[in-house]
N, C-alpha and C positions, 0 to 999 in steps of 0.2 A: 369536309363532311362527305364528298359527294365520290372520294376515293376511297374513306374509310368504309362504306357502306359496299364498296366491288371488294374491299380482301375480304370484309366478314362475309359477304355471299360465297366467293373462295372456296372461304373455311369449312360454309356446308357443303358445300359441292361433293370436296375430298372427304368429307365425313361421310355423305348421304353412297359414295360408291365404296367404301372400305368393308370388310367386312362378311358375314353370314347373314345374307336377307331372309324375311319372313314378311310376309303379306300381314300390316296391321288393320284390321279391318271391325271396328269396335261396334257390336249393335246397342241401338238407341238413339234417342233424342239427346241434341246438344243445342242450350243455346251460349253463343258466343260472345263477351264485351269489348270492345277493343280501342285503345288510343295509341297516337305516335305520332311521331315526323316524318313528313313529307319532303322529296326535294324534287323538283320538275328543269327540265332544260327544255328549250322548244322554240322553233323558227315557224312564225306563220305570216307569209309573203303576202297575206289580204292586208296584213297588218303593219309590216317594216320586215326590209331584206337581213335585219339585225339578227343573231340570235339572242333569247332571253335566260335566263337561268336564277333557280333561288329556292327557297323553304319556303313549308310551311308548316300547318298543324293539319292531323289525322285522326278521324273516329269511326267507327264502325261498329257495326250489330250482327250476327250471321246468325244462322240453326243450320244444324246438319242431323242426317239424321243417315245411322249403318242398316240395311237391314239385309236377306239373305240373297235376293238377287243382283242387288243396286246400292248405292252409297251416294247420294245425296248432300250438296250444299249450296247454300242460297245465303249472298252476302250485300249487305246495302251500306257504300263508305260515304265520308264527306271530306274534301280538302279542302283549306284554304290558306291563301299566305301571296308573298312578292317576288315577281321574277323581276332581273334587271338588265339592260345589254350595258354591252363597254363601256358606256358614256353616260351610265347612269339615270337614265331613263326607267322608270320604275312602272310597272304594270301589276296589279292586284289579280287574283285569279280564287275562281271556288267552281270546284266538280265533284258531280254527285252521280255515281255509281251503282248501275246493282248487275251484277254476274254472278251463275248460277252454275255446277260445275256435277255431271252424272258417271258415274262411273259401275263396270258390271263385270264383277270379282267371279272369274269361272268356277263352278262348282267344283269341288273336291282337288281343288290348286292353292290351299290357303297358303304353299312354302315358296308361291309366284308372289314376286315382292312388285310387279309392274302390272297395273291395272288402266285397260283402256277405256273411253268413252266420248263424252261430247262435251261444250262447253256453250256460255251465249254473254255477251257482254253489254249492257245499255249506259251509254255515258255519256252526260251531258257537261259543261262546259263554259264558265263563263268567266271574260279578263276585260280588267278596266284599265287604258290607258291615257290617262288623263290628260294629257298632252294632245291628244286627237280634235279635242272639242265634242264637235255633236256625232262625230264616228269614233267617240273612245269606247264604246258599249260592244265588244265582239261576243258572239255567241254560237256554240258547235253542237252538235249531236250527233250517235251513233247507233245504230245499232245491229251485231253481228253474229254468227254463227259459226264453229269450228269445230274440229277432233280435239282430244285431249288426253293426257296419261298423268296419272300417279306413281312415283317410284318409294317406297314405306321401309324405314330401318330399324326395328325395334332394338333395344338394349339394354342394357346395368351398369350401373356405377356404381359399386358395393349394394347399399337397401334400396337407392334410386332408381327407380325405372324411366326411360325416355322413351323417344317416340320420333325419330324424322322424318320426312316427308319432302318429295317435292310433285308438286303439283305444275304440267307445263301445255300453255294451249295455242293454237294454230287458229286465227280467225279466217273461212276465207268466203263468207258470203255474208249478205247484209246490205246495207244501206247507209244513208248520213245526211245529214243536214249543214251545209255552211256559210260562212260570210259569202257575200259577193265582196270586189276589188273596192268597188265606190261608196259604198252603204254598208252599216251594219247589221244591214237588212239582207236575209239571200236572195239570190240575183229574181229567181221567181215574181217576189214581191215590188218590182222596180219597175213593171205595168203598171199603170191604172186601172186597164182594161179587167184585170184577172181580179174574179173574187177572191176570196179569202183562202179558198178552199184550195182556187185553180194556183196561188201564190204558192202556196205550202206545198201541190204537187210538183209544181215543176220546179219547187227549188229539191226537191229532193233525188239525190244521185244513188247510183250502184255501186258497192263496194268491191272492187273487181281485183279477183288476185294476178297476181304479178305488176300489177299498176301501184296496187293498195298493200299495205300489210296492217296486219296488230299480230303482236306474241308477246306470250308473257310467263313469267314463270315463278314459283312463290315457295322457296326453300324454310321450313317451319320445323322448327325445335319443341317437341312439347316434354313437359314434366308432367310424369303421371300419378294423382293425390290419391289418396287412400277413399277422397267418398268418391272418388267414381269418373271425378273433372280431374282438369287437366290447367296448366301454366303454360303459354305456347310465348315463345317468339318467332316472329313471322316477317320476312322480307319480298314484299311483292314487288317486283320490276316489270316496266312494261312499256314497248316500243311500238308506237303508230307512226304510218305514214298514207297521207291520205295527198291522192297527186292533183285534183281538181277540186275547184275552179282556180286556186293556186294554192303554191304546195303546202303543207303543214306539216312538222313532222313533231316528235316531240318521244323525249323518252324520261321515263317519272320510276323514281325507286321513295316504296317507302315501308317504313318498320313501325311495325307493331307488337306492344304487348297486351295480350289477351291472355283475360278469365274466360275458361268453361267451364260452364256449371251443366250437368247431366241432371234431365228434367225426368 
């Protein structure tokens, strides 16, 4: 699965640079439906020097909205499913998502197919390894800020109209929340001393670039319907590495088919 999912990304790549670009930049309201499979790979050394890997299932809900300065999308997904290591160690896992994504289409350049902007990602995180005992409960959070660009390929297939897209972003400021090495509690909370409050601040770190990454990049196919929506399929990938209190890294591709319906 998890090589079939790098040619079909490939495939759009060499699709999404072919060709005569045109800036797709549709105004209005969209709201978005969307399900699919998930597959995650991921080492987190709070947790076992192992790596893990495996599926699961994928849902999501977005609205975008084109309008003439700005282009707007705001997405909230859900995973869930079983990563494994070598030896069969099995760990459950569900993260819930919401990334927001602005971009700001220069006036009178609609035949600029590359439009730049900003992005922001909040994701939280949670894997049960049942083998741990009272430290199977691991629990992450993020959250980040970055630049980001759109690259947009309109075109025909006889009476078919499409629509690709790739959308790519750079996180390099933010924050996070993680396990400590002994508890699944972060390290903060491992006083006594510290309220609740003083727990949750100083478990909280800086997301510091060249230490830290997130990038991710989301190659999306749409079919475009006579009322107005659209048929997309959509491959989101996306690589974190976060290097304190110990390392995590983890990299998640996953596909989606989505209804738009234009509100």
């Amino acid at each position: 699965m998890f090589w079939a999912q790098k040619r079909l990304s490939a495939v759009f790549l060499l699709l999404l640079l072919s060709g005569n670009a045109v800036l797709f930049a549709e105004r209005g309201h969209f709201l978005i439906a969307q399900a699919g499979l998930d597959h995650a790979a991921q080492r987190d050394k709070s947790m076992s020097p192992l790596a893990y890997g495996g599926s699961g299932i994928a849902t999501g809900i977005a609205y975008e909205h084109g309008g003439r300065s700005s282009m707007d999308f705001f997405h909230l997904s859900f995973q869930s499913g079983e990563i494994r290591n070598r030896y069969g160690n099995s760990c459950s896992y569900q993260s819930v998502a919401f990334r927001n994504y602005t971009f700001y289409p220069k006036q009178g350049e609609s035949g600029n197919a590359t439009v730049f902007g900003w992005s922001n990602i909040n994701a939280f995180h949670r894997y049960v390894n049942a083998a741990y005992g009272n430290y199977a409960d691991r629990l992450n959070y993020y959250t980040l800020f970055g630049p980001a660009f759109r690259y947009a390929l309109p075109f025909r297939i006889g009476k078919l109209q499409f629509h690709m897209q790739l959308p790519v972003d750079l996180q390099i400021l933010g924050f996070y929340l993680r396990p400590s090495y002994i508890s699944n509690r972060p390290s903060g909370y491992l006083d006594p001393e510290n309220s609740a409050f003083m727990a949750w601040l100083r478990s909280v770190d800086l997301f510091i670039p060249g230490r830290d990454w997130h990038f991710s990049l989301n190659p999306q196919l749409n079919l475009m319907l006579g009322s107005g929506g659209r048929l997309s399929l959509t491959y989101q990938y996306q690589f974190v590495r976060i290097a304190k209190p110990e390392l995590f890294v983890q990299s998640k591709g996953t596909w989606y088919i989505s209804l738009v319906t234009k509100l």
